[in-house]
VMD Tcl script that draws the C-alpha trace (Angstrom):
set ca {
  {1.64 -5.43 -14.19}
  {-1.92 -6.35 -15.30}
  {-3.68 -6.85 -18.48}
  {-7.31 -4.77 -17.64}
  {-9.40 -8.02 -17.91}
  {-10.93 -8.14 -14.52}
  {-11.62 -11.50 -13.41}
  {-14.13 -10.67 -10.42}
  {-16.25 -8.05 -8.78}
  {-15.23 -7.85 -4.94}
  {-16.85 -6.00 -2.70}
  {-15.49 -3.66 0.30}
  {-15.99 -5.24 3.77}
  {-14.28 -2.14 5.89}
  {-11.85 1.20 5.73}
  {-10.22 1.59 8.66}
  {-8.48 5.05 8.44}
  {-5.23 5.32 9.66}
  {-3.78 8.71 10.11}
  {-3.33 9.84 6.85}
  {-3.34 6.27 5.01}
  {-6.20 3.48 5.28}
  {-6.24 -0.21 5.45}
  {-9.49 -1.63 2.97}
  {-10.71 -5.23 3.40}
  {-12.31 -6.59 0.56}
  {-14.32 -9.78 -0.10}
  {-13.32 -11.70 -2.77}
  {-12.69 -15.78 -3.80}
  {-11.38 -15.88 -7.20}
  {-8.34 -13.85 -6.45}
  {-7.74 -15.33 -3.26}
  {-7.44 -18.46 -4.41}
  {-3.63 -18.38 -5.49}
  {-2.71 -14.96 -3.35}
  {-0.21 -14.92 -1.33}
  {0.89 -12.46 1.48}
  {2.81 -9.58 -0.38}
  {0.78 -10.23 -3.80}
  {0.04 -7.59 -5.86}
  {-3.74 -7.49 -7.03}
  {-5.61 -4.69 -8.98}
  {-8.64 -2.98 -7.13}
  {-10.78 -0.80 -9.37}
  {-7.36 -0.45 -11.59}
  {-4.89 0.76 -8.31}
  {-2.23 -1.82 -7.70}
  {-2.15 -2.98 -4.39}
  {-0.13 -5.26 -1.88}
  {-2.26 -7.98 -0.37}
  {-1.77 -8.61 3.15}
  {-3.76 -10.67 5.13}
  {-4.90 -13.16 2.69}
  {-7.96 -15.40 3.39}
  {-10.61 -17.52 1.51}
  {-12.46 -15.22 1.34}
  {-10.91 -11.87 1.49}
  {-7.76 -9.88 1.54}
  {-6.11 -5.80 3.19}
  {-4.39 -3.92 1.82}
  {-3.17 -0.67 2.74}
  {-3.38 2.86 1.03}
  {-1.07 5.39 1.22}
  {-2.28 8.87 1.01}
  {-1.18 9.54 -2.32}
  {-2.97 6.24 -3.33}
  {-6.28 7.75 -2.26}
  {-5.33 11.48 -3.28}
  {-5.51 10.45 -6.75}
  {-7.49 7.52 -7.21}
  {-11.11 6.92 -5.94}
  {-9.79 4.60 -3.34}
  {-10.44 6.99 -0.79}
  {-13.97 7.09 -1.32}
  {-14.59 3.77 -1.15}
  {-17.51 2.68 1.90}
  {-18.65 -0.89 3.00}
  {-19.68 -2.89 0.40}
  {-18.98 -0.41 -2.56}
  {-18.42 -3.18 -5.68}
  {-14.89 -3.12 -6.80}
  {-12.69 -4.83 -9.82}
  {-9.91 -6.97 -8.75}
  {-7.65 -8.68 -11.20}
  {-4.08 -10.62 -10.22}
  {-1.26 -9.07 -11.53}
  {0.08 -10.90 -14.72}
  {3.13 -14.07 -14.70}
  {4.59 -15.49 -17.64}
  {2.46 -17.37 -19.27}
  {-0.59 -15.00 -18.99}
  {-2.27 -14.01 -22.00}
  {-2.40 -10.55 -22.83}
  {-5.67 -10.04 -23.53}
  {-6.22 -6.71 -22.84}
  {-3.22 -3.96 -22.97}
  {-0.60 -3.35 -20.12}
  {-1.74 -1.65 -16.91}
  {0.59 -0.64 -14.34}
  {-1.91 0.30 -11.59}
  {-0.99 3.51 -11.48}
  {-3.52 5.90 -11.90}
  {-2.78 8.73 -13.67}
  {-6.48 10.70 -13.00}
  {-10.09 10.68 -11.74}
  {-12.18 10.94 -14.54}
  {-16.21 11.45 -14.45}
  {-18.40 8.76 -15.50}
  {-21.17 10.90 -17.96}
  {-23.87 8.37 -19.11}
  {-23.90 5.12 -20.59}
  {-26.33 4.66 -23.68}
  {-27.32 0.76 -23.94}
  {-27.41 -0.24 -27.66}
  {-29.07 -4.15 -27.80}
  {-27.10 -5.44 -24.79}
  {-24.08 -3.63 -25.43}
  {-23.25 0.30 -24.01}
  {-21.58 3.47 -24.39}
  {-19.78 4.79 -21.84}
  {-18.64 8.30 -21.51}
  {-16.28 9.51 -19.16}
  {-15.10 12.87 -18.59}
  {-11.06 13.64 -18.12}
  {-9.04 15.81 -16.91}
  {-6.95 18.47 -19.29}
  {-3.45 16.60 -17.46}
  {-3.82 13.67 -19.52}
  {-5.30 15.11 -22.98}
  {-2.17 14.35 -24.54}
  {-1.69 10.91 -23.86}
  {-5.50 10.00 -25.35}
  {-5.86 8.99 -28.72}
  {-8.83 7.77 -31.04}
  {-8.82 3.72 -31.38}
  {-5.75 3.93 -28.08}
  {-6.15 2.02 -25.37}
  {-7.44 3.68 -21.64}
  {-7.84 2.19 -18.34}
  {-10.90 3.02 -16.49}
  {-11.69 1.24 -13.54}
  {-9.11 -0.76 -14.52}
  {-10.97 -2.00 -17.27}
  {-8.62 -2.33 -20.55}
  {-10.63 -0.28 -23.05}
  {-10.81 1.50 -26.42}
  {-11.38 4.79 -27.28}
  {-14.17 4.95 -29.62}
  {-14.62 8.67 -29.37}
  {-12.65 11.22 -28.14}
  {-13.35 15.19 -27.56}
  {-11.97 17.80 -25.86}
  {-13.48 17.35 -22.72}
  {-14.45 13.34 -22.32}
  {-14.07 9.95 -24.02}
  {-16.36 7.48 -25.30}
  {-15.86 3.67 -25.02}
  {-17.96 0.62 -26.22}
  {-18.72 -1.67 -23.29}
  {-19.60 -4.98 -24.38}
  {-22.39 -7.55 -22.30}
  {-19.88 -9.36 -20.41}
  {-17.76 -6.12 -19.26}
  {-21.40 -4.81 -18.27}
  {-21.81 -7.69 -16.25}
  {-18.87 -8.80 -14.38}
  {-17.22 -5.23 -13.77}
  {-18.87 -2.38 -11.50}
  {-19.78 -0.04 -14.57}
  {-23.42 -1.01 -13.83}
  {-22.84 0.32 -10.34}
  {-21.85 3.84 -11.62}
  {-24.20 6.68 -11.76}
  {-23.68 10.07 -13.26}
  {-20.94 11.94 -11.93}
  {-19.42 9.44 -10.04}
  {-15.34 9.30 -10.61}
  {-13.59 6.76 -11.63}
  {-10.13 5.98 -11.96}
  {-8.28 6.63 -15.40}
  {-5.05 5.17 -16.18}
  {-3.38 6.31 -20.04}
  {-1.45 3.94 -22.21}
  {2.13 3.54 -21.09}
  {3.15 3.38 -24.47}
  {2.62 7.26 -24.91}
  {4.13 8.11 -21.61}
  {7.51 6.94 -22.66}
  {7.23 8.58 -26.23}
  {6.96 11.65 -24.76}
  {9.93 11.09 -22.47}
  {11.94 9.68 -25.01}
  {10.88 13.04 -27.61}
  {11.63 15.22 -24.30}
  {14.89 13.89 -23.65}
  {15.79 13.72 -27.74}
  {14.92 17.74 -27.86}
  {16.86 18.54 -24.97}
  {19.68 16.79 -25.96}
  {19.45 18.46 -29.36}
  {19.02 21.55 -28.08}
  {15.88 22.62 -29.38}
}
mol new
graphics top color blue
foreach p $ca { graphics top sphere $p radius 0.5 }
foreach p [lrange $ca 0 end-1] q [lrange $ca 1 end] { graphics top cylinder $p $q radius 0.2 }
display resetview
């Protein structure tokens, strides 16, 4: 589990395909510093096992479904990526839970800068309309965010100068996808109101 605060911008070293999966090293130092083989750390919001582990890097491999629905599999030498550790104890929660599993690939629109601080708007996919809410929480890049806006067809989110900085939304360009991750929270509302009317018999 992970909070959505990203605590460094890695970059890709390699992808080595393998068959139908891939193996990514990535550069990094502040995750690496407490990792340990079998770790799992966030890259670009996809939870991932770190093998490998060195000063200054980690692998980790990628199952096909991994890079079916995330960005993952578009990911080339020295692409910028977030990385956060997943969460112990006695982290705070600063953000909102993340589970690293991406639910879509959304479509990064345009960011509109506002006196240091931006809009984002990202495009989504009709799937996951129904778990999106004004003033909810959304996972995009694995970014913890809020929904500031919200339409039909995309969402709008208020970056602030830091997340600018230290996260690869500068990196983006128009278009791109990016990996979108809904609130937990609704997923098991509507399970819990699925399995209710069924067992009603409505």
């Amino acid at each position: 589990m992970f909070t959505g605060i990203i605590e460094e911008l890695g970059a890709v070293r390699s992808v080595e395909m393998r068959g139908e999966d891939a193996r990514v090293v990535i550069e990094a130092r502040i995750v690496t510093e407490d990792a340990k083989e079998g770790d799992s750390i966030a890259v670009n919001g996809v939870c991932l096992t770190a093998l490998d582990v060195r000063q200054d890097s980690f692998a980790a491999d990628c199952s096909r479904e991994t890079l079916e629905r995330s960005t993952l599999g578009r990911l080339r030498p020295g692409a910028p990526v977030n990385l956060e550790r997943a969460v112990t104890p006695a982290t705070r929660l600063g953000g909102h839970i993340v589970q690293g599993h991406v639910d879509a690939r959304g479509r990064f629109l345009s960011a509109t800068e506002h006196g240091g601080s931006w809009t984002v708007r990202i495009a989504y996919p009709p799937e996951i309309a129904r778990y999106l809410v004004f003033k909810g929480s959304i996972a995009v890049e694995g970014i913890s965010l809020t929904i500031a806006e919200l339409t039909d067809e995309h969402f709008e989110i208020a970056v602030i100068p830091k997340t600018w900085e230290v996260t690869n939304f500068s990196h983006l360009r128009p278009n791109d996808e990016v990996n979108v991750e809904a609130d937990i929270i609704a997923k098991y509302v509507e399970r819990m109101l699925k399995s209710s009317a069924i067992s009603s018999g409505s």
